[in-house]
C-alpha positions as CSV (number, residue, x, y, z in Angstrom):
1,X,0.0,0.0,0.0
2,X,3.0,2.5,0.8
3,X,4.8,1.4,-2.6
4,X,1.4,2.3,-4.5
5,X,0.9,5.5,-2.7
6,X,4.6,7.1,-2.9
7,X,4.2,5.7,-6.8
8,X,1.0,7.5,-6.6
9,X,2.7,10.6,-5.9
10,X,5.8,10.5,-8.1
11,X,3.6,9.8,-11.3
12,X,1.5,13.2,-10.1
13,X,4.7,14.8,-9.9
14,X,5.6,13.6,-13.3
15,X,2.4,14.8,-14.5
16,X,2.7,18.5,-12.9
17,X,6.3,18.8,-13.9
18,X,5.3,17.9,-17.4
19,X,2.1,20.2,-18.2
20,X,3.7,23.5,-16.2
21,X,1.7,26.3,-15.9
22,X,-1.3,25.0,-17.7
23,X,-1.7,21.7,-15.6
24,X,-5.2,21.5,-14.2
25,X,-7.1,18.6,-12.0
26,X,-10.8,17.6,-13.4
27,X,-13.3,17.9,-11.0
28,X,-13.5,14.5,-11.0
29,X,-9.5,13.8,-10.4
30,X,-9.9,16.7,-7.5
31,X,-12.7,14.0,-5.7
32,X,-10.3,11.2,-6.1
33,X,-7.0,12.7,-4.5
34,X,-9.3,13.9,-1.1
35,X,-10.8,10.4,-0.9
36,X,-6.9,8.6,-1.3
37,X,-5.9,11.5,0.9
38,X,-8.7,11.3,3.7
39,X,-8.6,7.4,3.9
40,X,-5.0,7.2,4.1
41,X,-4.9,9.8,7.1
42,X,-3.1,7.5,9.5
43,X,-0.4,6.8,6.9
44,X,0.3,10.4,6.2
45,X,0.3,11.3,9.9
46,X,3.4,8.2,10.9
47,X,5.4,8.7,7.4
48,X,6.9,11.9,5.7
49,X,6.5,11.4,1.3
50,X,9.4,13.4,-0.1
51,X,8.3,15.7,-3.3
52,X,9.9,17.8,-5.2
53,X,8.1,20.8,-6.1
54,X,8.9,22.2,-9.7
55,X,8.4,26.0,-10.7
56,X,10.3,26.5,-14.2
57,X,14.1,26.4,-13.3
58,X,13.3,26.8,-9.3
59,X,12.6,23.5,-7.2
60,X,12.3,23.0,-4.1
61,X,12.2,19.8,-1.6
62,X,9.3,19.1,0.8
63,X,8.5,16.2,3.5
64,X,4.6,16.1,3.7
65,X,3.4,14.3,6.7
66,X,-0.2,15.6,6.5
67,X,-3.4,15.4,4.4
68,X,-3.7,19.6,4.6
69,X,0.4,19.5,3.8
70,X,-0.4,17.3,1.0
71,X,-3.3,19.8,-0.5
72,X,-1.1,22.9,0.0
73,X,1.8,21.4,-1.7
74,X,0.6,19.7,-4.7
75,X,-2.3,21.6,-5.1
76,X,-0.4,24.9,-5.9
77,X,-2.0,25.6,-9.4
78,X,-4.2,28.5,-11.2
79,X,-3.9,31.6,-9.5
80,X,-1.1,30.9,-7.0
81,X,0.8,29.4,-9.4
82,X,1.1,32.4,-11.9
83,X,1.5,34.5,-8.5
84,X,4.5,32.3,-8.1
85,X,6.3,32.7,-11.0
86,X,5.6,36.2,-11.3
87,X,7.4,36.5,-8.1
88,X,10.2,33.8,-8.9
89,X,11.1,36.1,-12.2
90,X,11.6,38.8,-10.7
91,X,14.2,38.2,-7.5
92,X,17.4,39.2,-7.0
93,X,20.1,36.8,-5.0
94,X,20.9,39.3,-2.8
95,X,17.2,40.4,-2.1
96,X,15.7,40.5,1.7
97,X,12.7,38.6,1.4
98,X,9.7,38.6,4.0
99,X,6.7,35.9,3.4
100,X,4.0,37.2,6.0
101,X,1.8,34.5,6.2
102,X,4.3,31.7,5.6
103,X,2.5,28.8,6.6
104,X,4.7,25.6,5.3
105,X,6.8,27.5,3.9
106,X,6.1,27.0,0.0
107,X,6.8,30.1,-1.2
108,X,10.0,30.7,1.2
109,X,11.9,27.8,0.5
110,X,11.5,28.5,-3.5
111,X,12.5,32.1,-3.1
112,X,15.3,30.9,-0.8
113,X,16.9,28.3,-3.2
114,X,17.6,31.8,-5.7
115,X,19.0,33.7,-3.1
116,X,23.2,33.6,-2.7
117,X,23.7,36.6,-0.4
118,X,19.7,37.5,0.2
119,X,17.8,36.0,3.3
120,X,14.1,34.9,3.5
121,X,12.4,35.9,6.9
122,X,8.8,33.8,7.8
123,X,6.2,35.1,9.6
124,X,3.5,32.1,10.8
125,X,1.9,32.6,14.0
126,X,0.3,28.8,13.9
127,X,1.7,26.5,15.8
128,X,2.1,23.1,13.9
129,X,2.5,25.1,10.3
130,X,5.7,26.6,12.4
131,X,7.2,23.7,12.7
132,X,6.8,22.1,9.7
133,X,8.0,25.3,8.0
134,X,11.3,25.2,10.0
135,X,11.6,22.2,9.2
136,X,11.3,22.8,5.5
137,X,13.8,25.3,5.4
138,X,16.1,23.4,7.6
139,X,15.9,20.8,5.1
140,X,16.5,22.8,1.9
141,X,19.2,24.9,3.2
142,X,17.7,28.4,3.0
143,X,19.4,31.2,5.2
144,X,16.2,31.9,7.0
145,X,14.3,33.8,10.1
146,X,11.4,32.6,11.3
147,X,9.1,35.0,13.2
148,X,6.7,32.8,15.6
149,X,4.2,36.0,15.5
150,X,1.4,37.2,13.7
151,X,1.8,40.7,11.7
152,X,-0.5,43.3,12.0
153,X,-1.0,47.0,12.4
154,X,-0.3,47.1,16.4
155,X,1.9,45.3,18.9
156,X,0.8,42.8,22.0
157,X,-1.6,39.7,21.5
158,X,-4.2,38.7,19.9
159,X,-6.4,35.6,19.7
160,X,-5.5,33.1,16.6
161,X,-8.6,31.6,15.3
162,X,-7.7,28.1,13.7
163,X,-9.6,27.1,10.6
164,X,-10.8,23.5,12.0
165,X,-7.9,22.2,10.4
166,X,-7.4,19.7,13.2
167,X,-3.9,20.5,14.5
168,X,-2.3,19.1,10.9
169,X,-0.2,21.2,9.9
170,X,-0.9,23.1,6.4
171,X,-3.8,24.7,7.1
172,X,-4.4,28.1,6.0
173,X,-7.9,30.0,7.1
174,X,-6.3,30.7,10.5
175,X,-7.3,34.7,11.4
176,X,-6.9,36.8,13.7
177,X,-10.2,38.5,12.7
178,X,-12.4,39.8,15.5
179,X,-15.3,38.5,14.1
180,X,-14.3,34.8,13.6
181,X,-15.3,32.7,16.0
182,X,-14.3,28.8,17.5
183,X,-10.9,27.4,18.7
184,X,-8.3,29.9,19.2
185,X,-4.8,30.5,20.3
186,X,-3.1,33.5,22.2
187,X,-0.3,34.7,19.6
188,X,1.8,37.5,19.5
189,X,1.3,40.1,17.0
190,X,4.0,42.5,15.7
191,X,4.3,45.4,13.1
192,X,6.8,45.2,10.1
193,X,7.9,48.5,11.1
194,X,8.6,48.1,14.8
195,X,10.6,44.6,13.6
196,X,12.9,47.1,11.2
197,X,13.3,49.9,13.2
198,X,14.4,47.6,16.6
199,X,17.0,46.3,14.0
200,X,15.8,42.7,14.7
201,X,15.0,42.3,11.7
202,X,16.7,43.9,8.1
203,X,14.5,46.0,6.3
204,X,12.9,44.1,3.0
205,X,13.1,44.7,-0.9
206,X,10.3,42.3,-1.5
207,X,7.1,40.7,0.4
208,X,4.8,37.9,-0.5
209,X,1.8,38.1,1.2
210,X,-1.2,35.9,2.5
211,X,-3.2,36.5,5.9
212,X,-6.6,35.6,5.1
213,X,-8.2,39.3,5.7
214,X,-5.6,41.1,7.6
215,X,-3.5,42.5,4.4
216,X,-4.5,46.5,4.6
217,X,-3.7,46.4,8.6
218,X,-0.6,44.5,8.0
219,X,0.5,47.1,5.0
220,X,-0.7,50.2,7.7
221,X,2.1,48.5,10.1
222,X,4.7,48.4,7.4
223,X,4.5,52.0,6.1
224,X,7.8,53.6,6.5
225,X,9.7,50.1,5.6
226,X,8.0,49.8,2.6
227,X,8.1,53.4,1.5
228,X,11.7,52.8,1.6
229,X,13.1,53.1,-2.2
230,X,15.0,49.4,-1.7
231,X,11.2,47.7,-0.9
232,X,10.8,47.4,-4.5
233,X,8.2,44.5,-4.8
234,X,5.2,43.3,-2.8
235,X,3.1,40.6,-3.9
236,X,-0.8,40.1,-1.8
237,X,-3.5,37.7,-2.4
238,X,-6.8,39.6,-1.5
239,X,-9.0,37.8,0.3
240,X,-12.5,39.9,-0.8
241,X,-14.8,37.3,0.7
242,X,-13.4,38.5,4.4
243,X,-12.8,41.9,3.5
244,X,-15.2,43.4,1.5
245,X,-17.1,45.5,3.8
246,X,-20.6,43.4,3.6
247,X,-22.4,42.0,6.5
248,X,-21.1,38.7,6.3
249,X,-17.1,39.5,5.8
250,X,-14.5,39.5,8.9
251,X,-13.5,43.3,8.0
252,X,-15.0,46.8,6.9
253,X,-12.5,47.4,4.5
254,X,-12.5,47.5,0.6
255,X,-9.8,46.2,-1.7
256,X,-9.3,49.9,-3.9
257,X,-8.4,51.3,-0.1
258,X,-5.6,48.8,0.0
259,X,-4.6,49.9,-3.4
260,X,-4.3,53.5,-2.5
261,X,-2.5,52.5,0.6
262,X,0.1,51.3,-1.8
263,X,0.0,53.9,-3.8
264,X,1.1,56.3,-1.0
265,X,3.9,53.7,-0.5
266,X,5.4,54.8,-3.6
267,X,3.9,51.4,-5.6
268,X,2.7,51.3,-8.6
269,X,-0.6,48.5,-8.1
270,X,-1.8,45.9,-10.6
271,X,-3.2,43.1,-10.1
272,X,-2.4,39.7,-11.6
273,X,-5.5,39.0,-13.8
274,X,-7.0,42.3,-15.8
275,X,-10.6,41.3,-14.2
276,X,-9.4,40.9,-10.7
277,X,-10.5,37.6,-10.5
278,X,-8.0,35.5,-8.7
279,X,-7.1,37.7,-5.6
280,X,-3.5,39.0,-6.2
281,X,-2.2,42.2,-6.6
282,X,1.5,43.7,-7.2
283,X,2.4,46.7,-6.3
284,X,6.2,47.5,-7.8
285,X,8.6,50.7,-8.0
């Protein structure tokens, strides 16, 4: 059963590596890999599958030992994927690199393997996602930071919601959102700005960004670091379902008052798809 699943995996590897950007799952193949993933739970949780992830010339090298690690990882396609290579193209090996919102670690250990003289600093304020993403880093030999705090527009504590993930690692809805409810954790929360002017950590020339609501407060907290004139590049995925100001979303804010934030940051703001569909914007000098 372990030889047909870690076959199982290479061939989908094969298949990814293969098909590049325009690789997609059917529906149906989508229904499959949850069913093999949910009913082999108790494999996954006593044996780490090596993978290689594959992004043009970039790879990196990952030990899933979760169902949610497994999604995250493989399931990197569409939207996130173009995000990724936009971001891959356009970093320098000496560039500081903050992920805020690093979670396994996906985008920082891909980033990292470019970087000769740069460093990657992570930001993951969830407990089992932090240690898989040390781990990950560890493993591919990225010069790294990680920051065990979430990132926001103030300094002190805040309640982590957890997104019902389970305690596996690799989940991502985790908020610290007011207005979420359910299981929570007491975190830490930081500002970027606070971190660079206490010199713990070195200012950044480009941020990738995912924190499920909190982007504008994060970007309010980073102001002066990334109106420097070296913070050349920030990369967001917009989460409109949890900030779009209606009665149902997690914050009163709108996505154009993010854009002008930017804007004041000396960015110049697109966003990835011309009809704003998939949720990520760039803002570059």
């Amino acid at each position: 059963m372990l030889g047909r699943l870690h076959m199982f995996v290479r061939n989908f590897d094969n298949s990814i590596r293969t098909n590049g950007l325009i690789w997609t799952l059917t529906a149906g193949a989508k229904l499959i890999l949850k069913s093999i993933a949910r009913q082999r739970v108790h494999i996954y949780h006593h044996l780490e599958i090596p993978y290689i992830y594959k992004c043009g010339d970039n790879s990196a090298s990952f030990h899933i030992s979760g169902p949610l690690e497994f999604y995250r990882v493989i399931g990197l396609h569409g939207g996130s994927r173009y995000n990724l290579v936009e971001l891959l193209d356009e970093i320098r090996p000496t560039d500081t690199f903050y992920e805020v919102g690093a979670n396994i670690g996906i985008y920082s250990c891909l980033v990292g393997a470019q970087l000769t003289d740069g460093t990657v600093i992570s930001f993951e304020p969830e407990p089992n996602n932090i240690h898989r993403l040390r781990s990950h880093l560890q493993h591919n030999d990225i010069n790294h930071v990680v920051r065990e705090e979430a990132i926001s527009n103030f300094r002190g504590e805040s309640e982590l919601k957890l997104d019902g993930g389970g305690g596996s690692a690799g989940s991502g809805m985790h908020s610290i959102s007011p207005k979420k409810s359910g299981e929570s954790v007491t975190v830490p929360v930081e500002t970027i700005d606070s971190l660079v002017t206490s010199h713990e950590i070195p200012p950044p020339n480009v941020i990738q960004m995912d924190v499920e609501g909190e982007e504008y407060h994060v970007v309010e907290g980073a102001i002066s670091s990334l109106s420097r004139d070296d913070c050349r590049l920030i990369h967001i995925q917009v989460h409109r379902n949890v900030i779009e100001g209606n009665q149902l979303s997690d914050y009163d804010i709108r996505s154009s008052e993010l854009v002008t934030l930017l804007e004041k940051c000396g960015f110049e703001v697109t966003y990835l798809d011309k009809n704003h569909t998939n949720g990520y914007l760039i803002g570059r000098k």
